[in-house]
SEVEX-319847 format. One line per field, with one value per residue (C-alpha): x, z, y; residue in three letters; residue number from 1. Coordinates in Angstrom, 3 decimals. Example, Ala and Ser with C-alpha at 12.3 -4.5 7.8 and 13.67 -1.06 7.14 Angstrom:
% residues 2
u: [12.300,13.670]
w: [7.800,7.140]
v: [-4.500,-1.060]
markol: [ALA,SER]
lumza: [1,2]
//
This chain:
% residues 312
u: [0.000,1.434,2.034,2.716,3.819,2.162,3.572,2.032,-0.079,0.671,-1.887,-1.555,-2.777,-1.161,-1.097,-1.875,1.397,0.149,2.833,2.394,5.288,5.635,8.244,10.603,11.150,9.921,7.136,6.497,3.712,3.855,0.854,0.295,-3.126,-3.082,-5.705,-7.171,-7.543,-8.876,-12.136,-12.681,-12.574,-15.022,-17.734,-19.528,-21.195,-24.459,-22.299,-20.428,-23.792,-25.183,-22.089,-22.680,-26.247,-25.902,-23.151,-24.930,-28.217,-26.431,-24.496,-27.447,-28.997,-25.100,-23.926,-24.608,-22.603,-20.211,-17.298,-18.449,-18.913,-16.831,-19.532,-22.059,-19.093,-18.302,-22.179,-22.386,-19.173,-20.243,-24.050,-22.057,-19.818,-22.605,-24.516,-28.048,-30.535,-34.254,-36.121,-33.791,-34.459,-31.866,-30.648,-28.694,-27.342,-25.802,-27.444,-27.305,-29.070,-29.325,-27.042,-26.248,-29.993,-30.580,-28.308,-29.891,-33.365,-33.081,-31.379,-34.090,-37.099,-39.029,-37.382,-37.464,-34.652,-34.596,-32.421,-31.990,-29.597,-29.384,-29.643,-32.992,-31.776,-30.322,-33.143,-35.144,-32.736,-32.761,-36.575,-37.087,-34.433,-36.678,-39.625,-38.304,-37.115,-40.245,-39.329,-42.122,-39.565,-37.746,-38.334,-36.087,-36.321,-34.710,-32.677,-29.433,-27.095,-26.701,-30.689,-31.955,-35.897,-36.063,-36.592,-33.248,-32.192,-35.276,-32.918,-30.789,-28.060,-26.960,-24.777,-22.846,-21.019,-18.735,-20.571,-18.729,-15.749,-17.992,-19.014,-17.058,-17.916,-17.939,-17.359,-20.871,-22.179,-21.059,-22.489,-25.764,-25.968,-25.204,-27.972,-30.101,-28.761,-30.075,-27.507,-25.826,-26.306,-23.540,-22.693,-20.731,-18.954,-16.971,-14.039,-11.583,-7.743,-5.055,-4.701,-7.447,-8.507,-4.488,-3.337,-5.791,-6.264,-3.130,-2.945,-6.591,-5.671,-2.677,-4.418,-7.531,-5.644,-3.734,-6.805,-6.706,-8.989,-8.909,-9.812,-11.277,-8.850,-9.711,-12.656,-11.621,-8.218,-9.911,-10.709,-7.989,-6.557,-7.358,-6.217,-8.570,-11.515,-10.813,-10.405,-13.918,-15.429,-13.892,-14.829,-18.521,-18.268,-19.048,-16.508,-14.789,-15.342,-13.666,-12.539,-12.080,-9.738,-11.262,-8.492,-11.160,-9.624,-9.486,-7.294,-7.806,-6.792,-8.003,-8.875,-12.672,-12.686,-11.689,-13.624,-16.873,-15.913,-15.310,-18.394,-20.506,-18.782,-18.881,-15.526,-18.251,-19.185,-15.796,-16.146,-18.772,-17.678,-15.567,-16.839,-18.000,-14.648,-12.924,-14.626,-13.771,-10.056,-9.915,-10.863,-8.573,-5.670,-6.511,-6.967,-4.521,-1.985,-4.228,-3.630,-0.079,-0.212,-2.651,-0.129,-0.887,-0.773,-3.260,-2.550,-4.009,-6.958,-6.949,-10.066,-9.143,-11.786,-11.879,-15.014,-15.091,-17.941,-18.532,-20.665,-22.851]
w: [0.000,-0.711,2.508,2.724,5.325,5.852,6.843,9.381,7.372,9.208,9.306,9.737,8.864,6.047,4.453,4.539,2.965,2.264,1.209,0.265,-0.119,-0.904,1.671,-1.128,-1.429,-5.451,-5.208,-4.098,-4.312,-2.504,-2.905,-1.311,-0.730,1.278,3.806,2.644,-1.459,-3.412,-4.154,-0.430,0.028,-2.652,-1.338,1.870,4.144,1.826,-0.793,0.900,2.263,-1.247,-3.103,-0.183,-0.518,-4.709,-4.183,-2.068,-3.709,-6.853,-4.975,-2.722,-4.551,-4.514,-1.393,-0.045,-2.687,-1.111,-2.007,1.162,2.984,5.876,6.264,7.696,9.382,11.071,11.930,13.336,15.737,17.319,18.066,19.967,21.438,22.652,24.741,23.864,26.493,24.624,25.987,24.892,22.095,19.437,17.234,14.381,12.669,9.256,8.352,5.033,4.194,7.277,8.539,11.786,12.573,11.290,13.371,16.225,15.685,15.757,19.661,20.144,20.385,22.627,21.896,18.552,16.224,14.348,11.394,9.592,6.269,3.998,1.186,0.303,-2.169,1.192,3.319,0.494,0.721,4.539,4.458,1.524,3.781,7.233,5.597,4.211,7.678,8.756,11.295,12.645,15.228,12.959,11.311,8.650,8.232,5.972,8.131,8.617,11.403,12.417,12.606,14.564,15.244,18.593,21.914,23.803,26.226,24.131,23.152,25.383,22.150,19.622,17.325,13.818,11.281,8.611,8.835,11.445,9.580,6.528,9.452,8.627,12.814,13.741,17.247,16.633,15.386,18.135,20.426,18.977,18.796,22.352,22.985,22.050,24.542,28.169,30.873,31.303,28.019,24.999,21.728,19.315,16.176,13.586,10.982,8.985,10.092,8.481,6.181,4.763,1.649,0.899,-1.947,-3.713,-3.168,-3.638,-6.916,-7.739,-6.238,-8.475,-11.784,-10.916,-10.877,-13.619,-15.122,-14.284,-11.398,-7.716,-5.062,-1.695,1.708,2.883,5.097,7.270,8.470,10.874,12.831,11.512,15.311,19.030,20.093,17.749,18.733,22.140,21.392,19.652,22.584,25.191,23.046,23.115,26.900,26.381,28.466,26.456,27.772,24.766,21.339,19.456,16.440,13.583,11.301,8.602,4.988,2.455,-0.500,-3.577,-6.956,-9.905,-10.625,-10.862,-6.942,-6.708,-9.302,-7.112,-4.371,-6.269,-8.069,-5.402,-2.373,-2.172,-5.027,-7.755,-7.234,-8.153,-11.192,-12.024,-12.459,-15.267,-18.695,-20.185,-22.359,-19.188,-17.405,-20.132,-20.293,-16.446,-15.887,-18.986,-17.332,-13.522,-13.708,-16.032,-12.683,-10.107,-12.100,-12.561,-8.626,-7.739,-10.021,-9.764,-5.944,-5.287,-2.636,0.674,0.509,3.851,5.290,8.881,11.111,14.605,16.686,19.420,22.779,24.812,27.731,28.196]
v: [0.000,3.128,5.286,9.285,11.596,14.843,18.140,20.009,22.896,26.101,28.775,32.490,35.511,36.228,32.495,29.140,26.835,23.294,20.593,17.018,14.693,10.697,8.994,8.366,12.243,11.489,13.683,17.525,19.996,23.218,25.565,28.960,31.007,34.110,34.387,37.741,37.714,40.600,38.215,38.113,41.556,42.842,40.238,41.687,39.453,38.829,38.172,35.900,33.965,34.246,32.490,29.442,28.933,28.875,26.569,24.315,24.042,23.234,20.200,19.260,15.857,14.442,15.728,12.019,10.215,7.816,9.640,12.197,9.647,11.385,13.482,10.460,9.088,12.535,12.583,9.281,9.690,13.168,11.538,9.026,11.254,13.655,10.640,11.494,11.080,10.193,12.923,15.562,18.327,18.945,21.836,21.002,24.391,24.004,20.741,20.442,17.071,16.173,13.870,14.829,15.345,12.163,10.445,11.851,11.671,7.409,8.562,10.990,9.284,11.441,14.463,16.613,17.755,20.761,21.510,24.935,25.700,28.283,26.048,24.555,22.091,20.791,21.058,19.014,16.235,16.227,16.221,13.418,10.859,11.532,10.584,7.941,7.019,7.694,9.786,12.430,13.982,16.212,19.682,21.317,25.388,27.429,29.953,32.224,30.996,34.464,35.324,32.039,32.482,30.243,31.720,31.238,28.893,26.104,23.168,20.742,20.648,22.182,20.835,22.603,20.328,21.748,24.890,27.426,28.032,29.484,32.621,35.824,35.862,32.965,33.725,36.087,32.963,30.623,32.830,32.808,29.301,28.547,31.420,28.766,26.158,25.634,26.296,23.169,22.059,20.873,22.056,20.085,21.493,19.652,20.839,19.551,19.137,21.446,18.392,17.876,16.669,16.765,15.747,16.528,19.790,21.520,20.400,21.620,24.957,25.343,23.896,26.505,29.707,28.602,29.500,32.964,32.745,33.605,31.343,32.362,31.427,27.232,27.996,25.217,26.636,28.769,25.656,23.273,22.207,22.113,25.701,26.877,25.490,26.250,29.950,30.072,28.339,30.446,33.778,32.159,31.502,27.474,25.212,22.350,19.616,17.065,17.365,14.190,13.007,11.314,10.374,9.535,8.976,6.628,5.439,7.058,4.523,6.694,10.385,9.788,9.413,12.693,13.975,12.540,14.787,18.033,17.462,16.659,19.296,22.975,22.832,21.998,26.297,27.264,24.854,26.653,30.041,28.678,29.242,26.235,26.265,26.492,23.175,21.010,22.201,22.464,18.748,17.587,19.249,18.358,14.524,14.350,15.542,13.508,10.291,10.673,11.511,8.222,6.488,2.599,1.700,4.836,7.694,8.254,10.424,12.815,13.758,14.020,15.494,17.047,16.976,19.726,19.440,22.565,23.038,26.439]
markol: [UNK,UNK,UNK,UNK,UNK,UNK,UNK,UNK,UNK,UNK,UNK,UNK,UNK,UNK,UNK,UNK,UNK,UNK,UNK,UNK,UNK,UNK,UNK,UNK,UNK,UNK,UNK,UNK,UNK,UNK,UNK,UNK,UNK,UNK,UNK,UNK,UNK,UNK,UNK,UNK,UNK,UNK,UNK,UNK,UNK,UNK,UNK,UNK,UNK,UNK,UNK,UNK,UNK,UNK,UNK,UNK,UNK,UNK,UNK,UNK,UNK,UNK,UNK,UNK,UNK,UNK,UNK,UNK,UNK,UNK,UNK,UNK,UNK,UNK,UNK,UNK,UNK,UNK,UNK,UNK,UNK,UNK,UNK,UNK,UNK,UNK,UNK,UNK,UNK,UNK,UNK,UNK,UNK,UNK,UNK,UNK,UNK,UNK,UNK,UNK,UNK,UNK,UNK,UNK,UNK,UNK,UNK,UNK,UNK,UNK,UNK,UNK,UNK,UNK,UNK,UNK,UNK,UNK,UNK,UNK,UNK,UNK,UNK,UNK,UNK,UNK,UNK,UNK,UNK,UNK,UNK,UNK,UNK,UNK,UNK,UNK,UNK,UNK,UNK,UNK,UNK,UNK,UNK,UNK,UNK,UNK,UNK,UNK,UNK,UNK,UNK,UNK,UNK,UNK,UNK,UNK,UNK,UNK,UNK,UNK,UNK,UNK,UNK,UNK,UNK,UNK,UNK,UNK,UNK,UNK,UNK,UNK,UNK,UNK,UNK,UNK,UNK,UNK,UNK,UNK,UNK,UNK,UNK,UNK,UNK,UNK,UNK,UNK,UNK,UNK,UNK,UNK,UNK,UNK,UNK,UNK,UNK,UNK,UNK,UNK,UNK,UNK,UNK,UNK,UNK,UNK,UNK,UNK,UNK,UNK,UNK,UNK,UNK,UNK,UNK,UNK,UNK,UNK,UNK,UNK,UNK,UNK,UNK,UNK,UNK,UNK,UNK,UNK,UNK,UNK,UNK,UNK,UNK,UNK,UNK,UNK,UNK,UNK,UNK,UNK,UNK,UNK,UNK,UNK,UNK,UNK,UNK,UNK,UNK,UNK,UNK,UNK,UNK,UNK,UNK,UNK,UNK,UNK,UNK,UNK,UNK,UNK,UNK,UNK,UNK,UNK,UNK,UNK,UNK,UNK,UNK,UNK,UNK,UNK,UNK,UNK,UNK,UNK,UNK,UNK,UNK,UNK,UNK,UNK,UNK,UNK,UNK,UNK,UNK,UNK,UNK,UNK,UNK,UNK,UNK,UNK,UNK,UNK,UNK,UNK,UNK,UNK,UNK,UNK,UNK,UNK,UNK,UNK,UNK,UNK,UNK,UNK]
lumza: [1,2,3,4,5,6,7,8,9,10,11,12,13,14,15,16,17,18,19,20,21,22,23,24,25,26,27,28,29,30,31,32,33,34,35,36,37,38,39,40,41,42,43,44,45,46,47,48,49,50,51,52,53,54,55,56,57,58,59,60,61,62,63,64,65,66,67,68,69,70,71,72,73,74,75,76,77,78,79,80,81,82,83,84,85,86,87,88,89,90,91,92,93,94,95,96,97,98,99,100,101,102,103,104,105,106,107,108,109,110,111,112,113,114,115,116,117,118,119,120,121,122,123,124,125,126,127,128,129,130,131,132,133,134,135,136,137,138,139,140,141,142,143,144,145,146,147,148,149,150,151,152,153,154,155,156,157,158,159,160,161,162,163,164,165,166,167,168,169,170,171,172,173,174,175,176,177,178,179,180,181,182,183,184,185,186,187,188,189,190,191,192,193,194,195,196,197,198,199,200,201,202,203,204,205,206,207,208,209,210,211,212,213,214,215,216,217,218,219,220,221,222,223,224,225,226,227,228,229,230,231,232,233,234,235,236,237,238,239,240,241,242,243,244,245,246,247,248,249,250,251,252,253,254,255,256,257,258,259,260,261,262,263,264,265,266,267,268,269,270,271,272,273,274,275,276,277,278,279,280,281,282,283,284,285,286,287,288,289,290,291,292,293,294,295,296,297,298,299,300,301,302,303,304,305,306,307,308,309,310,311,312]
//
């Protein structure tokens, strides 16, 4: 099996340096994004929410194709880690089709969950799969994370995965979730580790603005390690009371893998601001590199995850 050894992905203020490099020293990719592009600042806040919801809805009926299937797998550990008691009610911010909510609603039986997004392609999904379950303790509302229409202090958890990090505030937004919380209650949030998605993605960052085309900072690096969790928990006055490891992955053996995930994740919206012309070339060019980097023993795939558990 072909192994790799990952360098620790640094992030400041000014940049974020990923490198990638196989054990034999054969192979290195070194890609650098600063953390405040031009694109960033000419999109205000509405922009900014705008751009996520498009991107979403457009990705919403393949966001559970087993190629994410981290995302289940992230859901299904932080249920477990959270220890749900039957009775207890549930808010799940950010929940996209659903799966955290999901998971919890089989633990909730005599409770309710509540899910809101942005995105109603993704509240549609999230909806069809309950039914199907046949669940009748779960809503899903279409709603900002930063405008939450609940009286305070009404759930006994609330939970955010993958969705913090997309906050120009998120400690604004942390803060208004646990606002939601009873006193003594949890929160749970999930992100991505510095490493993350590597390989892959440095050389989809490069190929892109070879293109011409700016790319936003990686969302995720505001949350990419333990301190900073902590931070945003201590700026939203919630205790920590765990944060877990997930070293989720899997091993990559030819370029349409990859292509799953980019077409059905959040990169499929910065495929799409490519002309049609563009897409075509842009694929040519990009799994030509991934399959010269998957080679024939395949790569590691990195989708480590870190689960975070605060108490208000």
């Amino acid at each position: 099996m072909f192994q790799t050894e990952y360098d620790t992905v640094n992030y400041e203020v000014c940049s974020i340096i990923s490198r990638y490099r196989g054990l034999d020293g054969g192979i290195e990719l070194e890609y650098t994004a600063k953390s405040i592009t031009s694109m960033e600042k000419r999109m205000t806040d509405t922009d900014r929410k705008e751009f996520i919801r498009r991107g979403f809805d457009l990705v919403a009926q393949g966001y559970d194709h087993p190629s994410l299937y981290f995302m289940p797998e992230t859901a299904r550990r932080m249920v477990n880690h959270l220890e749900l008691q039957p009775q207890q009610n549930l808010l799940d911010v950010c929940t996209g089709t659903g799966v955290v909510a999901l998971a919890a609603a089989e633990k909730l039986t005599q409770g309710k969950v509540t899910g809101i997004d942005l995105s109603s392609g993704m509240l549609q999904q999230a909806e069809n799969k309950s039914r199907e379950k046949g669940y009748d303790n779960t809503q899903f509302i279409q709603m900002d994370m930063d405008h939450l229409a609940f009286a305070e202090e009404s759930f006994d958890i609330a939970t955010s995965s993958f969705g913090l990090f997309f906050l120009e505030d998120m400690t604004r937004g942390l803060k208004n979730i646990a606002r939601m919380v009873k006193p003594g209650g949890k929160v749970a949030i999930s992100s991505f580790k510095a490493d993350a998605f590597s390989p892959m993605v440095q050389l989809f960052m490069r190929c892109y603005e070879s293109f011409g085309h700016e790319l936003p900072p990686l969302s995720w690096q505001r949350l990419s390690n333990s301190e900073l969790l902590e931070s945003q928990f201590s700026a939203a006055d919630l205790k920590v009371s765990s944060i877990h490891h997930e070293p989720l992955g899997y091993t990559m053996t030819n370029s349409q893998m990859w292509w799953d995930v980019v077409w059905n994740a959040g990169w499929r919206s910065l495929i799409s601001l490519l002309s049609e012309e563009e897409q075509r070339e842009f694929k040519k060019v990009h799994m030509k590199e991934v399959s010269e980097l998957i080679g024939e023993e395949g790569v590691w795939f990195n989708t480590e995850v870190l689960i975070a558990i605060g108490e208000k």
